[in-house]
C-alpha positions in Angstrom: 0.0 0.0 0.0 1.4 3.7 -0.7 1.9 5.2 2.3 -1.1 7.3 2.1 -4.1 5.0 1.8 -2.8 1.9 -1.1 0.1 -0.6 -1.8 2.2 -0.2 -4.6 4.0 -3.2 -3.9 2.7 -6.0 -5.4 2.9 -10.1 -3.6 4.3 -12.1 -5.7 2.4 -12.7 -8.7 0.1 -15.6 -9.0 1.1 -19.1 -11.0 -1.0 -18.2 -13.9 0.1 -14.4 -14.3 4.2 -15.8 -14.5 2.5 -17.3 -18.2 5.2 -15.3 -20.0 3.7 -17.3 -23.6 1.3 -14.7 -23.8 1.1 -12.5 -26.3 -1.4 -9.9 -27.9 -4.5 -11.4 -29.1 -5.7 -8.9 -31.9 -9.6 -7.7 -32.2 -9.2 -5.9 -35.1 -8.2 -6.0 -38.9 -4.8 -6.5 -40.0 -5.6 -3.1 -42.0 -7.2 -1.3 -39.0 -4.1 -2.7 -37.2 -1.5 -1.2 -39.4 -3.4 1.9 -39.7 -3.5 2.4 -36.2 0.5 2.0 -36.1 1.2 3.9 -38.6 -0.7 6.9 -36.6 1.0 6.2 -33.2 4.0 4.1 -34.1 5.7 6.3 -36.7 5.0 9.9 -36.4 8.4 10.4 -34.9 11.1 8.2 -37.0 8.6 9.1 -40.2 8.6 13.4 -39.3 12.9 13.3 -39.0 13.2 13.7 -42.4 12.4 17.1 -42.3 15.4 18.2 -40.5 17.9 15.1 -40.4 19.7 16.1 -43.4 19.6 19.9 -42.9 21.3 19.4 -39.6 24.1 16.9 -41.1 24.8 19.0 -43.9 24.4 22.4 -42.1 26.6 21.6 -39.2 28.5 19.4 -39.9 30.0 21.0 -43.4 33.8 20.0 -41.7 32.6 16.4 -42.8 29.9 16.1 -44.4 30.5 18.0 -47.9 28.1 18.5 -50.7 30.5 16.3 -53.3 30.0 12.8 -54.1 31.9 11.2 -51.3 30.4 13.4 -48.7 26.7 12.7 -50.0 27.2 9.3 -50.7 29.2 8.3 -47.0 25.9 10.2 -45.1 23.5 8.1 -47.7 25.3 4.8 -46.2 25.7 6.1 -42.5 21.3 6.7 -42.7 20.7 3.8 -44.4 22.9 1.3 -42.2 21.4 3.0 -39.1 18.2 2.1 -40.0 18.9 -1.3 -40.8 20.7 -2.3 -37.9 18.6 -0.6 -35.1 15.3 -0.4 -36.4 15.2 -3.1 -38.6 17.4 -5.6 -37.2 17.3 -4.6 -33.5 13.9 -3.1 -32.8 11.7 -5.4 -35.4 13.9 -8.1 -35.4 15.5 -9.4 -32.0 13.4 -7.0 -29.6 10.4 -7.9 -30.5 11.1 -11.5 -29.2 10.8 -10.4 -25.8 7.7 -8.9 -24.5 6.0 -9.1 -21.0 2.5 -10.8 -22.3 2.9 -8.6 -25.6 3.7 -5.9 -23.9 7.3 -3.8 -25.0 9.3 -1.0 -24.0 12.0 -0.2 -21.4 9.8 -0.6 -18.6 8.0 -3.7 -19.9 11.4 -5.2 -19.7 12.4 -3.9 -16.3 9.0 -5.2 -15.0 9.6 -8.8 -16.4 13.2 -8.9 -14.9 11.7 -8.2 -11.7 9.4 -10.3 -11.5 11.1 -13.2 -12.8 14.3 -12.0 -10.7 16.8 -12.2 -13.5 20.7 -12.3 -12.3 21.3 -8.4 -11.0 17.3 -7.8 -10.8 18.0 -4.3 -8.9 20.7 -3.0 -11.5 18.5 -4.1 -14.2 15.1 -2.7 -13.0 17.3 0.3 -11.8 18.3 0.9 -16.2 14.6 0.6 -16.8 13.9 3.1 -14.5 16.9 5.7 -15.8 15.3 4.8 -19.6 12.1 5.4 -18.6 13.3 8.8 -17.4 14.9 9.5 -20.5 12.0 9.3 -22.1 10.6 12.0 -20.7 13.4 13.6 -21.6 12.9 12.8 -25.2 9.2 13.4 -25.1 10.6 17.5 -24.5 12.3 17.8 -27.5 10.0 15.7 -30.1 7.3 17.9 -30.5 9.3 21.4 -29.8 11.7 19.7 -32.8 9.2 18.4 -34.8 6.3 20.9 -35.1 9.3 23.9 -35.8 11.0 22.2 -38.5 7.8 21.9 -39.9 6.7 25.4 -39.7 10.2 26.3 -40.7 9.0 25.3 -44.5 7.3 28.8 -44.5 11.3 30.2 -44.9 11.7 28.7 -47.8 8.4 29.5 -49.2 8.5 33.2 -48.3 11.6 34.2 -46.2 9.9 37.3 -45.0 8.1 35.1 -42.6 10.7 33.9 -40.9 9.6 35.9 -37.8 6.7 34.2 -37.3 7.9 30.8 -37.4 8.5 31.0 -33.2 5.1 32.5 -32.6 3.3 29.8 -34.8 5.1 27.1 -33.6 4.3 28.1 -30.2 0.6 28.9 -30.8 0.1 24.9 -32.3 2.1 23.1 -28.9 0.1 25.5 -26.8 -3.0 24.2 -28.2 -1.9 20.8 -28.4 -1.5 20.7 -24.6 -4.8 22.5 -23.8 -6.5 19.9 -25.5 -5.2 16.7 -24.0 -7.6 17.0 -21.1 -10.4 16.1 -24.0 -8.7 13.2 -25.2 -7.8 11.9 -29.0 -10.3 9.6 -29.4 -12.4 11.6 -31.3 -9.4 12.0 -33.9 -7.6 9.2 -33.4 -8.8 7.3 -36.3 -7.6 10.2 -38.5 -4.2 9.6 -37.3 -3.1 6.8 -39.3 -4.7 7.4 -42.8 -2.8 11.0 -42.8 0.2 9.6 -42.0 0.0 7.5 -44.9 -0.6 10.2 -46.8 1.8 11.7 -45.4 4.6 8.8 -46.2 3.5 8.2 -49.6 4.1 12.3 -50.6 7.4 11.9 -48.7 8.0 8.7 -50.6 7.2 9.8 -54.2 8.8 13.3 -53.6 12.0 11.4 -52.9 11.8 8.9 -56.0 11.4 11.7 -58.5 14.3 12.7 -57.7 16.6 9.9 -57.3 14.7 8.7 -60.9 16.6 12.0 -62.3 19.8 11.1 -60.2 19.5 7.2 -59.6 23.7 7.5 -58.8 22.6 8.6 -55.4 21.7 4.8 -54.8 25.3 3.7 -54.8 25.5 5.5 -51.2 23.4 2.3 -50.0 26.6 0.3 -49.7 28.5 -0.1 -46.3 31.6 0.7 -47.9 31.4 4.3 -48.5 30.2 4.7 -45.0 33.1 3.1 -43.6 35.7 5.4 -46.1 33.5 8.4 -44.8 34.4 7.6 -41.5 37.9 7.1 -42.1 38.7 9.7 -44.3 37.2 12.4 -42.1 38.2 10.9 -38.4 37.0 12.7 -35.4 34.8 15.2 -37.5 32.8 12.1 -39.1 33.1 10.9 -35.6 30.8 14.3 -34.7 28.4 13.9 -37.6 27.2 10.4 -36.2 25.4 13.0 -33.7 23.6 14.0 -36.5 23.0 10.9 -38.6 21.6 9.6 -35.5 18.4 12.2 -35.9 17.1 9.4 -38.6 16.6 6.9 -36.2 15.0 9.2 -33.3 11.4 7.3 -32.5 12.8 4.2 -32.9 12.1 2.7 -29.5 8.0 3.3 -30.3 8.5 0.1 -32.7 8.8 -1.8 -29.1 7.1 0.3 -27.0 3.8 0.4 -28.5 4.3 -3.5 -28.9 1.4 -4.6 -26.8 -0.9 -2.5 -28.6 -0.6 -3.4 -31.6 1.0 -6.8 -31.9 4.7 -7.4 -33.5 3.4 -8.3 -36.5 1.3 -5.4 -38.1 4.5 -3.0 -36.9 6.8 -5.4 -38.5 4.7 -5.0 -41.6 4.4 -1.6 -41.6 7.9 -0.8 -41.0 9.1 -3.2 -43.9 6.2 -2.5 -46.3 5.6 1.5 -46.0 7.9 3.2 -43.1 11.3 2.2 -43.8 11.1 2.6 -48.4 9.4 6.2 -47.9 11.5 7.3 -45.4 14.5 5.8 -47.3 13.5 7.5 -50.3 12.9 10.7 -48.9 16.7 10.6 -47.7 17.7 10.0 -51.1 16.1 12.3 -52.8 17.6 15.0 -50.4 20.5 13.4 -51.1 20.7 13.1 -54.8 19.5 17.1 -54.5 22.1 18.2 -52.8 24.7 16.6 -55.0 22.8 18.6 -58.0 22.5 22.2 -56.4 24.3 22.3 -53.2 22.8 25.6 -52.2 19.8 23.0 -51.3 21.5 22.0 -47.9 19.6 25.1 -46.4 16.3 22.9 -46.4 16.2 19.9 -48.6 13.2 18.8 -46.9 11.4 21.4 -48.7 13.2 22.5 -51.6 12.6 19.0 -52.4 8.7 19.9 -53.0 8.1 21.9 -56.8 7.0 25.4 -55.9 4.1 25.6 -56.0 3.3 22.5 -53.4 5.5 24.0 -50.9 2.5 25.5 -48.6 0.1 22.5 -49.1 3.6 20.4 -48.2 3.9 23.2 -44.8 0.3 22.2 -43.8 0.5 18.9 -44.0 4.3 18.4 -42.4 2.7 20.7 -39.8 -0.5 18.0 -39.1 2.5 15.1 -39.2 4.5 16.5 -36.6 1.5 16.8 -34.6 0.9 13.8 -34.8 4.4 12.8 -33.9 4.3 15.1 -30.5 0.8 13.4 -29.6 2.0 9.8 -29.6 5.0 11.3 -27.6 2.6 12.6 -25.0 0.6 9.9 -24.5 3.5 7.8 -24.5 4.8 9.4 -21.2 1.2 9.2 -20.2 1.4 5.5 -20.8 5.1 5.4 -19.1 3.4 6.9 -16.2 0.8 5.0 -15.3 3.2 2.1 -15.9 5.1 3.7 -12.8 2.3 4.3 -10.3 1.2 0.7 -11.2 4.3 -1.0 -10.4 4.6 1.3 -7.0 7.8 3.0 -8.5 6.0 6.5 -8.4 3.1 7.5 -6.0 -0.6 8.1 -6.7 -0.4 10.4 -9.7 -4.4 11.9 -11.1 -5.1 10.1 -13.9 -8.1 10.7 -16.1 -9.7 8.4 -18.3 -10.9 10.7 -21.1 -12.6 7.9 -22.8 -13.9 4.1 -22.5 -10.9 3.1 -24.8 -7.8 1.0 -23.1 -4.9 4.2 -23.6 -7.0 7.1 -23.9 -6.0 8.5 -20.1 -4.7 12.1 -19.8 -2.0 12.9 -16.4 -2.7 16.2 -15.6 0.4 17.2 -13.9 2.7 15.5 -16.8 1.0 17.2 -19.4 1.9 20.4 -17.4 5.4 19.5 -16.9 5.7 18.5 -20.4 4.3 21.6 -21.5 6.0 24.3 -19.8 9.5 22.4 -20.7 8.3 22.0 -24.8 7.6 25.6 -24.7 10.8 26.8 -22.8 13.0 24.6 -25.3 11.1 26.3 -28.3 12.3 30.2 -26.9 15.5 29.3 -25.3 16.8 27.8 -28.9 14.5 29.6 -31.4 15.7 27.2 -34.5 15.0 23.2 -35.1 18.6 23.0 -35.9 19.8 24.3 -32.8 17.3 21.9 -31.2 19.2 19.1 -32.7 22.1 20.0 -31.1 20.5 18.5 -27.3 18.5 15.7 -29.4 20.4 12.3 -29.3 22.1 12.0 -25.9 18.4 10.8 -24.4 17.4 8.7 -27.7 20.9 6.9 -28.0 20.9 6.3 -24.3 17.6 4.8 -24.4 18.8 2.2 -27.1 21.7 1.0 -24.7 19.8 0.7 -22.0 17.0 -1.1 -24.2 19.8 -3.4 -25.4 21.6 -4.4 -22.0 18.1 -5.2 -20.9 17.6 -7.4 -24.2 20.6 -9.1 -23.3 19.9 -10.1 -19.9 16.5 -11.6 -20.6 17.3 -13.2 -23.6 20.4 -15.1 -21.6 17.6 -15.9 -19.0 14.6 -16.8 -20.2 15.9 -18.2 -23.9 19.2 -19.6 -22.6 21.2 -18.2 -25.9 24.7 -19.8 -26.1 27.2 -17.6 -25.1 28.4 -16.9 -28.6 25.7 -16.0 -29.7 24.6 -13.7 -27.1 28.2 -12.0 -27.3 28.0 -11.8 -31.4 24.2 -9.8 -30.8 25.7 -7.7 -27.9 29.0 -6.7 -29.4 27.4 -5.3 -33.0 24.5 -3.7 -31.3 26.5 -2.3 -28.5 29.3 -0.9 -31.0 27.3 0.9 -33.1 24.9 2.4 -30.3 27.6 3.3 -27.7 29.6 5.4 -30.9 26.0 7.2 -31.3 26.2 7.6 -27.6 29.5 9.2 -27.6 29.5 11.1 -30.6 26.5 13.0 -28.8 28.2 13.6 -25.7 29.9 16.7 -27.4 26.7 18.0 -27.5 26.3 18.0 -23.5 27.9 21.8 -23.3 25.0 23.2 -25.8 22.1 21.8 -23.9 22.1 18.2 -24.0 22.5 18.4 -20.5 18.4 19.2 -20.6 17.2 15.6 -21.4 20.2 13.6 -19.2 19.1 15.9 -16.7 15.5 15.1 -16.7 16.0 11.5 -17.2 18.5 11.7 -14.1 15.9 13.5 -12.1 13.0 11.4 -12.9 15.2 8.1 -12.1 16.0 9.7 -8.6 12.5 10.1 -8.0 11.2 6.5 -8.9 14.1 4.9 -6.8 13.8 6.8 -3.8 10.1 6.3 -3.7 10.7 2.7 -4.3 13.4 2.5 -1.4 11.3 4.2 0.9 8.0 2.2 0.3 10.2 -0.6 1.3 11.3 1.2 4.6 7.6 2.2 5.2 6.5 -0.8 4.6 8.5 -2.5 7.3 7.3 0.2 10.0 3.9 0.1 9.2 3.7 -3.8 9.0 5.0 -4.0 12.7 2.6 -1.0 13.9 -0.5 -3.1 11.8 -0.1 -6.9 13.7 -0.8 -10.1 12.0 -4.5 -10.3 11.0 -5.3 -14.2 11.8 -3.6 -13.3 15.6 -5.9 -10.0 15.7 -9.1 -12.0 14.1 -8.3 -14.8 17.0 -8.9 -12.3 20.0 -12.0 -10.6 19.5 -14.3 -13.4 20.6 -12.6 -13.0 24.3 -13.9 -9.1 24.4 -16.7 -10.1 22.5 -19.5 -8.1 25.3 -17.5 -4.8 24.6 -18.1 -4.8 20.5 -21.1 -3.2 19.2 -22.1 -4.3 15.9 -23.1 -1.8 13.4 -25.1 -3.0 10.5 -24.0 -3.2 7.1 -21.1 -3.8 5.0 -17.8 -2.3 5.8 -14.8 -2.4 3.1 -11.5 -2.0 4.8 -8.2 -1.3 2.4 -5.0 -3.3 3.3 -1.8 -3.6 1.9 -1.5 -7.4 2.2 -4.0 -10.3 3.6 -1.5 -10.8 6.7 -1.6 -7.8 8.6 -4.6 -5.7 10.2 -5.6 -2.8 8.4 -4.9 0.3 10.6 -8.8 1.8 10.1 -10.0 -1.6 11.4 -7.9 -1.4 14.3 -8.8 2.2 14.9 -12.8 1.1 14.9 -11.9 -1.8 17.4 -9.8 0.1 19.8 -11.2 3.7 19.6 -15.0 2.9 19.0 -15.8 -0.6 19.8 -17.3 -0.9 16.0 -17.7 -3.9 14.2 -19.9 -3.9 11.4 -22.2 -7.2 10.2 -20.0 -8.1 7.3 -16.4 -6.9 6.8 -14.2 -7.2 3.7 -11.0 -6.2 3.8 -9.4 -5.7 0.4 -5.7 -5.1 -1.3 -4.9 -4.8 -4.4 -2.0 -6.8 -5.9 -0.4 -5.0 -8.8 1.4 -7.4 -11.1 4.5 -6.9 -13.6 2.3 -7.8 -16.5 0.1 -5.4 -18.9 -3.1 -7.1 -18.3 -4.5 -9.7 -15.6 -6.7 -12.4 -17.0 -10.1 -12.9 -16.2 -9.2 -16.1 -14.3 -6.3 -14.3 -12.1 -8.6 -11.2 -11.7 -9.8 -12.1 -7.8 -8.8 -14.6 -4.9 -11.2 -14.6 -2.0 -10.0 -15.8 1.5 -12.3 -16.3 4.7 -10.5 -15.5 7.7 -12.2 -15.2 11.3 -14.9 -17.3 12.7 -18.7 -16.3 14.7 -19.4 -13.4 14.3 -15.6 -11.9 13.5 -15.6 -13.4 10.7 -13.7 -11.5 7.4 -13.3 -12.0 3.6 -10.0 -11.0 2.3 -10.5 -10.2 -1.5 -7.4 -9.9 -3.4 -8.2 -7.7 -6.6 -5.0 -8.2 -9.2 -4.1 -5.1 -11.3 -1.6 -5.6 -14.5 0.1 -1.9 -15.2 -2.0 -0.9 -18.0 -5.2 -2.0 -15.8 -7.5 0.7 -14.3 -8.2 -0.1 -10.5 -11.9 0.2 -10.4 -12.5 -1.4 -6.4 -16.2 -0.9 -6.3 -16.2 -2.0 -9.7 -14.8 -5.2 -9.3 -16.1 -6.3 -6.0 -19.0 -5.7 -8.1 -17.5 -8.4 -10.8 -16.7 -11.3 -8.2 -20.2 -11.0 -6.5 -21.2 -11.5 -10.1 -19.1 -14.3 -10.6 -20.4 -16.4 -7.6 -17.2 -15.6 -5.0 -18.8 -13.1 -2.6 -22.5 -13.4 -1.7 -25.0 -13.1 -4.0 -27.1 -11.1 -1.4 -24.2 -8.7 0.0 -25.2 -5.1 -0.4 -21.8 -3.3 -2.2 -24.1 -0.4 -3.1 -24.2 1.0 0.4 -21.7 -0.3 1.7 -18.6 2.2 3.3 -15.1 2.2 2.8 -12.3 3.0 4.7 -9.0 4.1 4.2 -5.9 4.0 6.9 -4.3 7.6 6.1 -1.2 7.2 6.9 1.2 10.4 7.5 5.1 9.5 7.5 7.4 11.3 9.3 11.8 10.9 9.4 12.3 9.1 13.1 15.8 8.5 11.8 16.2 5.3 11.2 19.1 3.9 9.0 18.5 2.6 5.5 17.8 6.2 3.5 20.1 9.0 3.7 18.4 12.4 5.2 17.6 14.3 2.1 15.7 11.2 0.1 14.0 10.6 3.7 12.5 14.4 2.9 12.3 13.8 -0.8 10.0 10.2 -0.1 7.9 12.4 2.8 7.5 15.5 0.1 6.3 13.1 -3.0 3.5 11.2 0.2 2.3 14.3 1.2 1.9 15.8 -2.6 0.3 12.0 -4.0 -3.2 11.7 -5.0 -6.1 10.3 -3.2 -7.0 6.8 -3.1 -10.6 7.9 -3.6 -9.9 9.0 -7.4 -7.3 6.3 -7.5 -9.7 3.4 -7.0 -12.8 5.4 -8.0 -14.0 4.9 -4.5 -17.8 6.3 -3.5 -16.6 9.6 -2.1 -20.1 9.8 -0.1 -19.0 6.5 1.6 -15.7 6.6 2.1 -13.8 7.3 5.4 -10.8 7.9 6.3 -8.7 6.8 9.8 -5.4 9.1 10.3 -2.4 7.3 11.4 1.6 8.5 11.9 4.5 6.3 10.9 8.3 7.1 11.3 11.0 5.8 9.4 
């Protein structure tokens, strides 16, 4: 229970939710599917072509030069990225190893835990410092995105280039101040203009590698390796850059479990990875042709008299791009408060679709740092310059987790392991460091965040542990409690009804219980005391949904219902008290409508006791007293619902 009112930690998981065969069942078209992954999958890796080859060419002119060698070493440098760590790594290997279908960082870290893989606290600590990143990331896409798209309006009339800031900023503003609405009611837009969108980008590109088809022999390794070596630590430096192409990358695993592998191994293969491709050759094979076009190959690209139809619609794509990375730290967040690494954050569910929640306070956070990126650097190319450091990190981190559960769970011979480990590693620690340069001109922002962010989730996971023990010695065992009531039995006054009692476990005595007992003498006709059990899986089954346990005897007697929560699971208690009764394992007669629910509200306090250091001991006692209720948490009747104060030290 979190230290105000509910458990984050969860007992170990039952026999049937360690089923780690399970994978996402689809209920939908393999066309609705791909759709669907097109919109939220892709907006990011699909929207870098607008300013990936600006930014290599641009800054990086010590290098990267507009002459054959130049052009063709950054064609094979873009191209061999993508193959190896979106193609090979992310839809290839990666998508081997879900949690019940579900991907991602924290996916991972949550099945290491739970199947306590070799080094289970490193491990689940690099999930955590990923998942931080992430936020990190989720900054810079749409403050990137959305003004290298409005940038277009330079190139079509370069007396606007004053209002590129203000627009840009006018389009995030509004995309923040409407998440509280949800997407549902556009959502199904999403993927059909992104297909548009990829098919322009696509055929844009071809026409112009039809009228410069040389630009193709770039696609071989071999002038990426002579670009590297004939240019040394300056090529070394434009890895920074080339790296931009690859930026979204990780959505290909992290939207895993909604989707399915297959449909985003489709689309990646079958639309994603040719337009994109194209669209880097055709900047490519113009740049080579007029080299004044490095200023914006995106759009010069575009004849004329498209290039404000092209603005508008790169301007709904990178929209589209920042959305999914919003709701992906939504989804990244309510993975957290699930698996007890953050406390009770609001969540609102804008819709009755699985996904569509909206977190008010990240959205804020989110917000105010999107907008203070966008009029600190003005320009998507100095953007660029902090973009990378929290992308390539993630991939590392995503790989040594890879690598640890597919030496556990698969038992890969140590060859093999080594082979997958040393060419992923290589390639994604050089994009690593050639970003670290970037550190002194803002990249600092995203490490930063990420570094924060991890800070926060450990220390409240550390001190739930610490609270834990304090509160489970100040609670008592509940069978021993149960036992002594029947000797006192004259000074007990029942009240009539049903009373609901939240506990953090069915061993110990919930602290409002006691309270009743020992201050009032209250007992009411039928008790339930009830704890939720989050698991380190997406979803819990129908089957593993419930356990019901009678405890007591005469008149004392409990039920202990265990309600078991997967991370992408709302915790609805009324709701699914509600569902057992249904289902035959409460009574059919017992009256949940009006019955009242307590809540032990616990206040923490530093007594000084080893295991923290003092200033995470403040930090843990800041992030309890600032967590949500447990009423909006577990959608309890706030009419009904009580709450029993109680002070723990730690």
């Amino acid at each position: 229970m979190q230290p105000v009112g509910q458990p984050p930690a969860a007992a170990p998981d039952g026999a049937d939710v360690l089923d780690d065969e399970r994978d996402v069942v689809a209920h939908a078209s393999k066309l609705v599917l791909a759709l669907g992954a097109l919109g939220v999958v892709y907006g990011d890796i699909g929207t870098s072509p607008l300013y990936t080859e600006q930014v290599i060419f641009g800054q990086h002119a010590d290098a990267a030069h507009a002459t054959a060698t130049g052009v063709y070493g950054i064609v094979s440098l873009v191209f061999w990225a993508m193959t190896i760590i979106v193609s090979v790594k992310y839809a290839g290997f990666l998508m081997r190893a879900h949690n019940r279908g579900d991907g991602g960082g924290m996916a991972l870290a949550a099945l290491i835990q739970r199947r306590g893989i070799g080094r289970t606290a490193l491990l689940v600590t690099l999930g955590i410092f990923g998942a931080g990143l992430f936020f990190g990331d989720g900054m810079i896409t749409p403050a990137i995105s959305v003004t290298s798209a409005v940038e277009g309006l330079k190139v079509v009339t370069p007396g606007l280039a004053h209002l590129v800031v203000p627009i840009s900023l006018v389009i995030l503003v509004g995309l923040f101040a409407v998440q509280r609405y949800g997407t549902g009611a556009v959502g199904w837009l999403f993927g059909p203009l992104i297909l548009v969108w990829f098919v322009v980008i696509g055929l844009l590109g071809a026409r112009e590698v039809l009228a410069h088809p040389g630009v193709l022999q770039g696609l071989s390794p071999s002038w990426g390796v002579r670009f590297l070596f004939d240019h040394g630590l300056a090529a070394f430096l434009t890895l920074g850059a080339v790296v931009l192409a690859v930026t979204g990358a990780e959505a290909l695993y992290a939207d895993r479990g909604h989707f399915g592998a297959s449909p985003i191994r489709r689309t990646w293969f079958g639309i994603v990875f040719p337009a994109v491709l194209l669209s880097y050759l055709g900047q490519s094979a113009l740049i080579l042709a007029h080299p004044s076009a490095i200023a914006n190959p995106f759009y010069l690209l575009v004849p004329s008299g498209l290039r404000i139809p092209m603005v508008i619609l790169a301007t709904i794509a990178t929209i589209i791009a920042s959305q999914a990375a919003i709701t992906g730290s939504f989804s990244i967040t309510r993975q957290a408060v699930q698996l007890g690494f953050l406390p009770r954050i609001r969540i609102a569910h804008t819709s009755e679709l699985e996904g569509q929640i909206y977190v008010p306070v990240i959205t804020g956070i989110l917000g105010v740092g999107v907008v203070a990126l966008v009029l600190i650097f003005q320009r998507s190319g100095a953007l660029a310059d902090i973009y990378g450091v929290a992308v390539t990190g993630t991939f590392v981190l995503d790989t040594i987790l890879f690598l640890a559960v597919a030496r556990s769970l698969w038992k890969l011979s140590s060859w093999k392991l080594t082979l997958i480990g040393v060419v992923l590693l290589v390639v994604e620690v050089s994009f690593f460091a050639s970003n670290v340069s970037k550190i002194t001109h803002g990249a600092w922002i995203p490490l930063g965040v990420g570094l924060a962010t991890a800070v926060l989730m450990v220390t409240w996971r550390r001190g739930y542990e610490l609270v834990t023990r304090a509160r489970t010695q100040q609670e008592g065992d509940l069978r021993e409690f149960l036992a002594t009531l029947p000797l006192s039995e004259h000074a007990v006054h029942r009240a009539r009804g049903v009373a609901i009692y939240l506990s953090p476990s069915r061993s110990t005595t919930p602290l409002a219980l006691k309270a009743d007992l020992q201050r009032h003498g209250i007992f009411h006709e039928k008790v339930l005391i009830v704890s939720v059990q989050p698991c380190s899986v997406p979803h819990v089954g129908p089957a593993e949904q419930f356990s019901v346990q009678t405890l007591g005897s005469g008149l004392f007697k409990v039920r202990h219902v265990t309600l078991r929560a997967g991370y992408h699971d709302a915790t609805d208690i009324p709701a699914g008290l509600a569902l057992a009764r249904k289902r035959g394992l409460l009574e059919r007669n017992l009256d949940l409508e009006h019955a009242s629910y307590f809540l032990s509200q616990i206040r923490v306090t530093n007594a000084g006791a080893a295991g923290m250091s003092r200033w995470r001991k403040l930090l843990f006692i800041a992030m309890t007293r600032n967590a949500g209720s447990p009423i909006d948490t577990y959608r309890l009747p706030i009419e009904r619902t009580s709450a029993v104060g109680a002070l723990i030290g730690f």
